[in-house]
N, CA, C and O atoms as a Tinker XYZ file with bonds, in Angstrom:
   404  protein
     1  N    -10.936000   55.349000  -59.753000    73     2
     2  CA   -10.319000   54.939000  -60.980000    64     1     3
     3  C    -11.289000   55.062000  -62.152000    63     2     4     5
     4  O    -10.986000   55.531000  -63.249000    81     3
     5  N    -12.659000   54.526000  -61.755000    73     3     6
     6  CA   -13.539000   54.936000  -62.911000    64     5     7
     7  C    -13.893000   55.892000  -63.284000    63     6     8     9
     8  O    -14.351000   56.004000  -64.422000    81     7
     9  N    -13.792000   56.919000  -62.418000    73     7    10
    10  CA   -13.940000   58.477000  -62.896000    64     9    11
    11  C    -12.947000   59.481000  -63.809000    63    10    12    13
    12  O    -13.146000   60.491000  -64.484000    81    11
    13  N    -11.782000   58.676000  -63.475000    73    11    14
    14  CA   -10.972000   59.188000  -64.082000    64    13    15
    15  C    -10.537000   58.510000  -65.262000    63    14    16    17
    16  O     -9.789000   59.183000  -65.970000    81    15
    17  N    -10.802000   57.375000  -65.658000    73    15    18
    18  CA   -10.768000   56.714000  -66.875000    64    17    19
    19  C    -11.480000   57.156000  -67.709000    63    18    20    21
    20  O    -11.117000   57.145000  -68.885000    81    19
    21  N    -13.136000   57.855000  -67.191000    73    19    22
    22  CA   -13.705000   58.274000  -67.720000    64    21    23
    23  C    -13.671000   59.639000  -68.841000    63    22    24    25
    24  O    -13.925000   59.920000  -70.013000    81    23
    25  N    -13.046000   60.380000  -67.266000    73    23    26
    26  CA   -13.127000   62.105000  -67.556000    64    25    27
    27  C    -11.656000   62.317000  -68.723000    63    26    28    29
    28  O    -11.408000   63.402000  -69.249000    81    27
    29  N    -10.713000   60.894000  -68.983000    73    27    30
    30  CA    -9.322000   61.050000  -69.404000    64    29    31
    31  C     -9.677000   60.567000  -71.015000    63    30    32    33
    32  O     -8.811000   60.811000  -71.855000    81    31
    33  N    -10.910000   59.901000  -71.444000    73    31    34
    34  CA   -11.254000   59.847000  -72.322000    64    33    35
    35  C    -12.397000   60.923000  -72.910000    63    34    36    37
    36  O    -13.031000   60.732000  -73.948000    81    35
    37  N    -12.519000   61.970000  -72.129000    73    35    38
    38  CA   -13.589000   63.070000  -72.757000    64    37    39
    39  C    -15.025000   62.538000  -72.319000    63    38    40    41
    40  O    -15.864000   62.704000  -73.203000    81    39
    41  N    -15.434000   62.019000  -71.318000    73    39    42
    42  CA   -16.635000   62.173000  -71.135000    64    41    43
    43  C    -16.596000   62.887000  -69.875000    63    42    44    45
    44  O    -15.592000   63.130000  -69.206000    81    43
    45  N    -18.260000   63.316000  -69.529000    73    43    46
    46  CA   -18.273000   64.394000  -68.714000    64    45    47
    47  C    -18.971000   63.302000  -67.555000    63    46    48    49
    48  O    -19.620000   62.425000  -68.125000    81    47
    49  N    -18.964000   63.184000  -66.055000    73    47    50
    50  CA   -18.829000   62.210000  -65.055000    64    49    51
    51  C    -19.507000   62.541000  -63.799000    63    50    52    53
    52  O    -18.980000   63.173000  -62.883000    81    51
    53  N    -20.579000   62.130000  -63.800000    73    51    54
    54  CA   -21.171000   62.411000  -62.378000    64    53    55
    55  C    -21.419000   61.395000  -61.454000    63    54    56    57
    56  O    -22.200000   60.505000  -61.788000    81    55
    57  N    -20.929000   61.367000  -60.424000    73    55    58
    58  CA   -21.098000   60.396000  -59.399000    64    57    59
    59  C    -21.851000   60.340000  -58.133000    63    58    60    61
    60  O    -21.949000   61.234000  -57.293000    81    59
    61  N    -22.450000   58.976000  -58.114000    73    59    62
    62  CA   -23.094000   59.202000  -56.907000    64    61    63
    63  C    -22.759000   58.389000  -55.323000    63    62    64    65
    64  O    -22.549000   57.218000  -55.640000    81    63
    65  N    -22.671000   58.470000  -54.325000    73    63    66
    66  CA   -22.627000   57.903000  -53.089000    64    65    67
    67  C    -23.451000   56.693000  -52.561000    63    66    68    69
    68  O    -23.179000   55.917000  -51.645000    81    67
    69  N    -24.833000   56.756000  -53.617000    73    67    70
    70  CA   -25.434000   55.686000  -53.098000    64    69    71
    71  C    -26.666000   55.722000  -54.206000    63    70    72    73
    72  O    -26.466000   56.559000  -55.085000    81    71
    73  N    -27.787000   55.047000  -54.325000    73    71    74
    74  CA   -29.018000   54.464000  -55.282000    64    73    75
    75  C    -29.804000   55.966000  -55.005000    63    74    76    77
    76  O    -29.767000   56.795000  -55.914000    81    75
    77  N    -30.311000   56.200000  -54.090000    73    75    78
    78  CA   -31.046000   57.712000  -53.877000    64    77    79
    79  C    -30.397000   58.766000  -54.306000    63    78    80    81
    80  O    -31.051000   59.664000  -54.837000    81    79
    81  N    -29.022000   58.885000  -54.177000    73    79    82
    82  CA   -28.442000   60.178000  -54.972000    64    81    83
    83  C    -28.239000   59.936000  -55.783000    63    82    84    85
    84  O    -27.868000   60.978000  -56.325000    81    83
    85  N    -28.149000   58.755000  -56.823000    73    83    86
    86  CA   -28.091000   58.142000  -58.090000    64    85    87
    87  C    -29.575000   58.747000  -59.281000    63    86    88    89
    88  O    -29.655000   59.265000  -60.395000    81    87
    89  N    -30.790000   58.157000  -57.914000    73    87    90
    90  CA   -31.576000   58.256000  -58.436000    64    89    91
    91  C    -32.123000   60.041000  -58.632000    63    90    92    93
    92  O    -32.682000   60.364000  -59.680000    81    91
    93  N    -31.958000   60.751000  -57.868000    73    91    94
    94  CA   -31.742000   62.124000  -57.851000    64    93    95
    95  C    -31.235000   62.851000  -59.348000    63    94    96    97
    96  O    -31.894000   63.444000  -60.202000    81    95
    97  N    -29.644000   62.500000  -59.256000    73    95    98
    98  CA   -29.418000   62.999000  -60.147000    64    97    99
    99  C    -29.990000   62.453000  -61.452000    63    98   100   101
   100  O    -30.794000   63.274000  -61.894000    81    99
   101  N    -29.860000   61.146000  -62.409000    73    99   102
   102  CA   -30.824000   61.199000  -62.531000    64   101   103
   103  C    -31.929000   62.104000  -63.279000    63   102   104   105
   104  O    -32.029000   62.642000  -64.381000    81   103
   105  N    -32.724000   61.989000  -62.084000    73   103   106
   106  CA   -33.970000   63.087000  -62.454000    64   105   107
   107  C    -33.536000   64.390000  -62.476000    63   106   108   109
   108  O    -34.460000   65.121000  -62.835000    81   107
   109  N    -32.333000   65.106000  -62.201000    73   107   110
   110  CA   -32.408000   66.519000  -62.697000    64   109   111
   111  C    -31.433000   66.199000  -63.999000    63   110   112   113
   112  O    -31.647000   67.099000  -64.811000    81   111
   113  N    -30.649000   65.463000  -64.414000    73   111   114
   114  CA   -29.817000   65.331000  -65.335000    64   113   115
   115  C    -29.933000   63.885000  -66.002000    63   114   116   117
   116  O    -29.273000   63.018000  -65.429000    81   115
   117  N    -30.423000   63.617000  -66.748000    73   115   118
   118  CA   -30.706000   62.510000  -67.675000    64   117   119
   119  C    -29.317000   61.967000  -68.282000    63   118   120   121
   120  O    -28.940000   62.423000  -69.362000    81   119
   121  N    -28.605000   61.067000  -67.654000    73   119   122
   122  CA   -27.138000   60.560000  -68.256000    64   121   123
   123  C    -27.032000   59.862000  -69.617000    63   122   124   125
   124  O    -27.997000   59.194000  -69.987000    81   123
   125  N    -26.197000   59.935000  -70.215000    73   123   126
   126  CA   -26.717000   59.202000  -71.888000    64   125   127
   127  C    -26.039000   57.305000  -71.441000    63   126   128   129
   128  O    -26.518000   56.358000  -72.064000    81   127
   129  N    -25.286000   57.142000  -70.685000    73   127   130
   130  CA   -25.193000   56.161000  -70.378000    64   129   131
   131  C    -25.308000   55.973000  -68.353000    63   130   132   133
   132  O    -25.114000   56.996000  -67.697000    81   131
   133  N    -25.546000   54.960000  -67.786000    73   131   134
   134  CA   -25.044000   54.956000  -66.770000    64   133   135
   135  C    -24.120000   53.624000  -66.571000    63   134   136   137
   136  O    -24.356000   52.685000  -67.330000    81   135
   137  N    -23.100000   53.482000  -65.617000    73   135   138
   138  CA   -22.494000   52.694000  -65.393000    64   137   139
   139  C    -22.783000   52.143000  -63.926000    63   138   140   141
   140  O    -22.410000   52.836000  -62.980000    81   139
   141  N    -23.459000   50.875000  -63.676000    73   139   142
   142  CA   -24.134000   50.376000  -62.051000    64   141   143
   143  C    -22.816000   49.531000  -61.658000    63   142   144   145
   144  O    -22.227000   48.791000  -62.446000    81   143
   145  N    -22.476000   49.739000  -60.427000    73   143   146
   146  CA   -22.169000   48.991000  -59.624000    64   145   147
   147  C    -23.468000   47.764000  -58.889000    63   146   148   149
   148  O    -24.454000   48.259000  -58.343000    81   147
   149  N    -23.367000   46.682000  -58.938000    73   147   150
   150  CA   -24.188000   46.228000  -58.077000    64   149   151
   151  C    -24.071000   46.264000  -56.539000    63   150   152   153
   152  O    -24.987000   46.458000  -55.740000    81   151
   153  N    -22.893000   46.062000  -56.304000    73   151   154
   154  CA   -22.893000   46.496000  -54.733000    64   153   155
   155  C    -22.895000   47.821000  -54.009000    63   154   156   157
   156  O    -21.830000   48.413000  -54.183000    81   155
   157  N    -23.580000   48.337000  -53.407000    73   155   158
   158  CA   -23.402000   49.783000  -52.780000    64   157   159
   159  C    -24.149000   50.158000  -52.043000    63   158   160   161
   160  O    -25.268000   49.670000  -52.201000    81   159
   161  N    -24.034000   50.953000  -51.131000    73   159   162
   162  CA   -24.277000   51.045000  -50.181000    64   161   163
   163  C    -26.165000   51.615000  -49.852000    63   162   164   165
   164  O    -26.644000   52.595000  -50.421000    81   163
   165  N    -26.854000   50.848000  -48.971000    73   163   166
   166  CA   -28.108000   51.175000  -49.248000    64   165   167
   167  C    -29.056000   50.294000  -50.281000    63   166   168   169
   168  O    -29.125000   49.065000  -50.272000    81   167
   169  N    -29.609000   50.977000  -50.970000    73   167   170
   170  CA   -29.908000   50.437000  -52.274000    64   169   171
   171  C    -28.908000   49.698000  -53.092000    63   170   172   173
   172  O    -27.911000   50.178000  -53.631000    81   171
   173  N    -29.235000   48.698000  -53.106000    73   171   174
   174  CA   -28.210000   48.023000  -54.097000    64   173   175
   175  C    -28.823000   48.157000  -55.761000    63   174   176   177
   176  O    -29.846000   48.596000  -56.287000    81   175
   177  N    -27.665000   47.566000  -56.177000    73   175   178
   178  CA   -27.757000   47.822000  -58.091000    64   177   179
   179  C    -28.961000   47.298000  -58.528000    63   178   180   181
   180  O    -29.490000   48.003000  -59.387000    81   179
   181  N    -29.731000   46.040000  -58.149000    73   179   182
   182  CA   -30.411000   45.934000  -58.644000    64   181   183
   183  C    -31.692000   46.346000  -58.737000    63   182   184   185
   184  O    -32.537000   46.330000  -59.633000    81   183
   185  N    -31.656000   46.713000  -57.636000    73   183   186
   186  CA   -33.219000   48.149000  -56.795000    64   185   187
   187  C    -32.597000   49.244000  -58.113000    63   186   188   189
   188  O    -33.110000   49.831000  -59.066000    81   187
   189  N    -31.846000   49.174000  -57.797000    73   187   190
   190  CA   -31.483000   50.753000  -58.542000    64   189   191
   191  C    -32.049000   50.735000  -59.424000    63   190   192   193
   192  O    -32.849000   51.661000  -59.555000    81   191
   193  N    -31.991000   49.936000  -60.271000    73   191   194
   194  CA   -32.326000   49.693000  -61.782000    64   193   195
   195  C    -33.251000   49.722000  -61.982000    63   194   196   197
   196  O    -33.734000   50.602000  -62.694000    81   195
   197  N    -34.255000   48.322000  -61.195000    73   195   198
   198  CA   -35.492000   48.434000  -61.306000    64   197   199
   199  C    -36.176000   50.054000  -61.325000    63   198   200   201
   200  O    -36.689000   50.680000  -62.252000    81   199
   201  N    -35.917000   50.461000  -59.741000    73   199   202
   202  CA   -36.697000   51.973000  -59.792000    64   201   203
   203  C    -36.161000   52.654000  -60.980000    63   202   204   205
   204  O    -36.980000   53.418000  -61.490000    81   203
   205  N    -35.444000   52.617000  -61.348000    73   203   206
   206  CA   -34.887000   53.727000  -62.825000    64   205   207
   207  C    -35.981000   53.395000  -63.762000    63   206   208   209
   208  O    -36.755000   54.195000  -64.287000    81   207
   209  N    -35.959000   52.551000  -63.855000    73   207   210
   210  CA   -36.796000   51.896000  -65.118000    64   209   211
   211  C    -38.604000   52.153000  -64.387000    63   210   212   213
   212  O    -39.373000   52.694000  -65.182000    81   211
   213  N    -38.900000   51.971000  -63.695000    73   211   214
   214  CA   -39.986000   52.121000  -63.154000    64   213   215
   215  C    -40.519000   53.986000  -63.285000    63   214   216   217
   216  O    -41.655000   54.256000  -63.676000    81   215
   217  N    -39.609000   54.991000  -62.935000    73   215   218
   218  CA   -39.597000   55.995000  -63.097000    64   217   219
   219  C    -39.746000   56.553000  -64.422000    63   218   220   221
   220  O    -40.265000   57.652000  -64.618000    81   219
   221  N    -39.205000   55.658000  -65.511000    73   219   222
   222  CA   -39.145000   55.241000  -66.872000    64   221   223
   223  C    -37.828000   56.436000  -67.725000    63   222   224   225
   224  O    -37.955000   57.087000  -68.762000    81   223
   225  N    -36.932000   56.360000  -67.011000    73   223   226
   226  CA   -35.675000   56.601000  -67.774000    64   225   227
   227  C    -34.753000   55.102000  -68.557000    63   226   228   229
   228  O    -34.185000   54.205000  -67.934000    81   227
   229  N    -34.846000   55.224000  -69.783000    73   227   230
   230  CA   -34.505000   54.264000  -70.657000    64   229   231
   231  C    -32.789000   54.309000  -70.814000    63   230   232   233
   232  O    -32.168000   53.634000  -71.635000    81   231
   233  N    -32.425000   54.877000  -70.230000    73   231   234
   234  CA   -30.100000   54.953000  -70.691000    64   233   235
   235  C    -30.271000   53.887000  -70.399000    63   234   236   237
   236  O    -31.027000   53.255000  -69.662000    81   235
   237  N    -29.027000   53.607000  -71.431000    73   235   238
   238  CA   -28.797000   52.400000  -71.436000    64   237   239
   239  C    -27.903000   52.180000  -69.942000    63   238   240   241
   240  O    -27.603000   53.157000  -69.256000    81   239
   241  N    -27.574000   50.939000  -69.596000    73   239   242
   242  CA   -26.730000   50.891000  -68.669000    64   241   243
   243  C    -26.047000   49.534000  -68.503000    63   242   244   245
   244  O    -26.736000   48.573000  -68.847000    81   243
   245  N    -24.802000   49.270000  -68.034000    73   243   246
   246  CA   -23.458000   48.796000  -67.649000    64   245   247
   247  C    -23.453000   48.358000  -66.419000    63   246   248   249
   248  O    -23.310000   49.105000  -65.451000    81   247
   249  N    -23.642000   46.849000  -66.331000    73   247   250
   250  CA   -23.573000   46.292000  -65.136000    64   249   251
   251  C    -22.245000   45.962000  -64.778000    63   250   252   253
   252  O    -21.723000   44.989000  -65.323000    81   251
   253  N    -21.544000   46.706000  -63.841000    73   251   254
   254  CA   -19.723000   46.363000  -63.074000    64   253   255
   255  C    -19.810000   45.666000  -61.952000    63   254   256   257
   256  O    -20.249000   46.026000  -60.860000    81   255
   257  N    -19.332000   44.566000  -62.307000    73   255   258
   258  CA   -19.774000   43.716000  -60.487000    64   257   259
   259  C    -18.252000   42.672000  -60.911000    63   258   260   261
   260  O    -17.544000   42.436000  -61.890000    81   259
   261  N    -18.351000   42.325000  -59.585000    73   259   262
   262  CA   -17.000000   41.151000  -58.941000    64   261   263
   263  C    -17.865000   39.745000  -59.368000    63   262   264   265
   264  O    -17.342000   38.849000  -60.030000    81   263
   265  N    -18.986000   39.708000  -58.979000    73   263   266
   266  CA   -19.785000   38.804000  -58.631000    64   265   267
   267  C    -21.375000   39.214000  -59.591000    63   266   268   269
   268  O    -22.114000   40.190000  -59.459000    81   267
   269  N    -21.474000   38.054000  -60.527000    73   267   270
   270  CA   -22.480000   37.727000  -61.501000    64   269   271
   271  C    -23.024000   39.021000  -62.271000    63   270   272   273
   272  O    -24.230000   39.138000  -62.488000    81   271
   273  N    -21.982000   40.112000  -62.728000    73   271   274
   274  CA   -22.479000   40.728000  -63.666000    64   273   275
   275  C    -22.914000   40.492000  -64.651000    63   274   276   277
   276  O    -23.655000   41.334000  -65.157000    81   275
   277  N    -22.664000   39.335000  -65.304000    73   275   278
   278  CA   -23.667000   38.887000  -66.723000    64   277   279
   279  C    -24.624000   37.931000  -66.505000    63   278   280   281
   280  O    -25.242000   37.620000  -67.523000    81   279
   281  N    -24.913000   37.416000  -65.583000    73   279   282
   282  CA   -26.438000   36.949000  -65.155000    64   281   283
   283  C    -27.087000   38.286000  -64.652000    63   282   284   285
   284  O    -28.059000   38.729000  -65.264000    81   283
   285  N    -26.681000   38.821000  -63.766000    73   283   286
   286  CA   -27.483000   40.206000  -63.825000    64   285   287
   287  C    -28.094000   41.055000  -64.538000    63   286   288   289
   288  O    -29.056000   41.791000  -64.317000    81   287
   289  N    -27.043000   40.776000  -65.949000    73   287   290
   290  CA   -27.126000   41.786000  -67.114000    64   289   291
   291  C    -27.940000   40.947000  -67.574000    63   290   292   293
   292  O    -28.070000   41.461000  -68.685000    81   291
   293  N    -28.784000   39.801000  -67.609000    73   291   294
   294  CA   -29.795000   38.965000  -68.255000    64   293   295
   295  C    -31.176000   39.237000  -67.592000    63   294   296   297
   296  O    -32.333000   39.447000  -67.956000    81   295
   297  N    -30.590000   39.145000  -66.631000    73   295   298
   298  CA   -32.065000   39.450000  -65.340000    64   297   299
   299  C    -32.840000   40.868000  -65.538000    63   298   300   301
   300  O    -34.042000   41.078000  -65.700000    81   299
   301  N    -31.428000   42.022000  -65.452000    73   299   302
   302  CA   -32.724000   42.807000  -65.684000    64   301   303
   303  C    -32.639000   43.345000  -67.207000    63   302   304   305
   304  O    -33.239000   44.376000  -67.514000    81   303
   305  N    -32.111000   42.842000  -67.864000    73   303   306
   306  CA   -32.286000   43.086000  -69.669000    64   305   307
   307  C    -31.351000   44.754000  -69.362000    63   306   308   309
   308  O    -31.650000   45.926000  -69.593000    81   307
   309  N    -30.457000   44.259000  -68.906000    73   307   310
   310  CA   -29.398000   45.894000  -68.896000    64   309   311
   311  C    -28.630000   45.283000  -70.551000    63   310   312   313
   312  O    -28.693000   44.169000  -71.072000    81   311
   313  N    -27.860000   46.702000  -71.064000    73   311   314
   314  CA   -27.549000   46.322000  -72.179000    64   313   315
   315  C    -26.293000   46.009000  -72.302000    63   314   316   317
   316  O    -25.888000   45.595000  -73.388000    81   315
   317  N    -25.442000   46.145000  -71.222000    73   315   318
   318  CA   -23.880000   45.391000  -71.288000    64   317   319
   319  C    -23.538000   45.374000  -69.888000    63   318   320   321
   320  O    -24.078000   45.965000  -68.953000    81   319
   321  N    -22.119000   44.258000  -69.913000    73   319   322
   322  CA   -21.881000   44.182000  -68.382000    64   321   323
   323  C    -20.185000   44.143000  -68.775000    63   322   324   325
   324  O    -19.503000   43.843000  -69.755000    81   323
   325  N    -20.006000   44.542000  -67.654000    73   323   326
   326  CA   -18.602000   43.921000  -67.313000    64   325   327
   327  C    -18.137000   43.196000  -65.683000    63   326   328   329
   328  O    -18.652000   43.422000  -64.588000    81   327
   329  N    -17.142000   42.401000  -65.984000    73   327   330
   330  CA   -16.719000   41.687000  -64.799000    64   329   331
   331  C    -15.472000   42.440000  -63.988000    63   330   332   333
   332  O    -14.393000   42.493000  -64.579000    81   331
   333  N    -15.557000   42.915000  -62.904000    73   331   334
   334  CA   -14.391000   42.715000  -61.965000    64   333   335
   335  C    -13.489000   42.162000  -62.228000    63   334   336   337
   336  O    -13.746000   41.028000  -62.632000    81   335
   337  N    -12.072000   42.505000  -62.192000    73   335   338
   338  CA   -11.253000   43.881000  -62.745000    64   337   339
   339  C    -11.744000   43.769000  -63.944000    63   338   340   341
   340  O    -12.037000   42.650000  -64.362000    81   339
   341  N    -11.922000   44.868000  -64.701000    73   339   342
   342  CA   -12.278000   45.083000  -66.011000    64   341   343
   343  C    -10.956000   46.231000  -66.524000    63   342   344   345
   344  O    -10.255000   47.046000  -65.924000    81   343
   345  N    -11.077000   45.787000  -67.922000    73   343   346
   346  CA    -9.784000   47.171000  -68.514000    64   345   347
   347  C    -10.772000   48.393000  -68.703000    63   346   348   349
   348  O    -11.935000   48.551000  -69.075000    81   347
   349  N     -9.928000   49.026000  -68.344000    73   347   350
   350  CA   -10.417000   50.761000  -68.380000    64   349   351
   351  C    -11.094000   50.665000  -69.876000    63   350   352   353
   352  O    -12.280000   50.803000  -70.176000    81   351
   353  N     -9.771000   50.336000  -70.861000    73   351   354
   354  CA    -9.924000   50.849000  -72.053000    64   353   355
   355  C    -11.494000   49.924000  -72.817000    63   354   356   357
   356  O    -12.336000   50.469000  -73.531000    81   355
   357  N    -11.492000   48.800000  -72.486000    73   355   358
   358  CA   -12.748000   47.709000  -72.293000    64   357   359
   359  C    -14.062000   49.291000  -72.303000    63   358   360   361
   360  O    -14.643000   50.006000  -73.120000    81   359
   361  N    -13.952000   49.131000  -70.993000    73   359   362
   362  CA   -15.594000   50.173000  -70.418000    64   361   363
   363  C    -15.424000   51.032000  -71.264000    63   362   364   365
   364  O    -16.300000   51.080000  -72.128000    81   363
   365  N    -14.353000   51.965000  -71.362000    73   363   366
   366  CA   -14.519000   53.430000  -72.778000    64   365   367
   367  C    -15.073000   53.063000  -73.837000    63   366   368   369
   368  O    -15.873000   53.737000  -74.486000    81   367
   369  N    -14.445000   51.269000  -74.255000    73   367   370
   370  CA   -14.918000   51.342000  -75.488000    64   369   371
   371  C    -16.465000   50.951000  -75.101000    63   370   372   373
   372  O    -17.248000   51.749000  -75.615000    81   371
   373  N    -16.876000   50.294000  -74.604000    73   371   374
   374  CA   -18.384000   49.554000  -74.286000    64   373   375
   375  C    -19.653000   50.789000  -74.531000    63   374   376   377
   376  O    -20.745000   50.666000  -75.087000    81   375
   377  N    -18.976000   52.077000  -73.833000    73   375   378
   378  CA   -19.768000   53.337000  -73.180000    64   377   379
   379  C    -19.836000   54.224000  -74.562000    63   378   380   381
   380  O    -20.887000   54.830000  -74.772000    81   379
   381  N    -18.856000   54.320000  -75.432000    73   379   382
   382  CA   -18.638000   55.113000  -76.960000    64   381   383
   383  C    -19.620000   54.049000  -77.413000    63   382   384   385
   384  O    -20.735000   54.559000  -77.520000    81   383
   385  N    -19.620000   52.715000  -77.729000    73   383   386
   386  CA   -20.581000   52.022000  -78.417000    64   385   387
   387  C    -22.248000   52.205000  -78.120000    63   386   388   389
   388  O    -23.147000   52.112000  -78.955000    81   387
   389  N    -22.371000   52.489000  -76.691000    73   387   390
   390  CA   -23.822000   52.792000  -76.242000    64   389   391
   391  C    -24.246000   54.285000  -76.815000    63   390   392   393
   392  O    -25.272000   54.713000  -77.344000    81   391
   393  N    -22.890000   54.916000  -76.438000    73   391   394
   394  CA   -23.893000   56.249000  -77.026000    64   393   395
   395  C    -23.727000   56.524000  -78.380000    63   394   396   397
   396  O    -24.423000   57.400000  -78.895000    81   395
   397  N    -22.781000   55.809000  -79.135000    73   395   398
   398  CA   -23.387000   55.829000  -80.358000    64   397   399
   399  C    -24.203000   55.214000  -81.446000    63   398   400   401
   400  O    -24.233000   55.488000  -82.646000    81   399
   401  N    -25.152000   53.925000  -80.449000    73   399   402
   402  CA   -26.071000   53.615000  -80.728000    64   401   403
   403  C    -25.609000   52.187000  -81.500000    63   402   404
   404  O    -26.460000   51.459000  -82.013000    81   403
């Protein structure tokens, strides 16, 4: 559903399976925003992040969780969150506001 909310508002959408192919792409393609799940498989969201940031890619990023996305979004100083179910139209707008600064 998020991919296609995405790709139906004109952005271009790459997805990953897990924190290592996250982190992969990534490094060959620098995303202008990312959108984290905290739960997933392997590496979870918040590893994720950390190593992103450790690697030192700065996108901004979108914490999507069921469970404590905006304490999360405090913890690791991510720059917006949303809660489980979230409106599509919500995240489009959140993601247009990040990349346009």
């Amino acid at each position: 559903m998020l991919r296609i909310t995405m790709l139906s508002a004109g952005f271009s959408v790459d997805v990953a399976g897990d924190g290592e192919a996250a982190l992969d792409q990534v490094a060959r393609r620098p995303p202008d925003v990312i959108v984290l799940d905290l739960q997933m498989p392997g590496m979870d969201g918040r590893t994720f992040y950390r190593e992103l940031r450790k690697r030192g890619n700065a996108a901004p990023v979108i914490i999507l969780s069921a469970f404590g996305a905006r304490g999360a979004r405090r913890e690791l100083d991510a720059q917006a969150h949303l809660e489980k179910p979230f409106d599509p139209d919500e995240l489009v707008q959140v993601v247009q506001e990040l990349i346009d600064g």
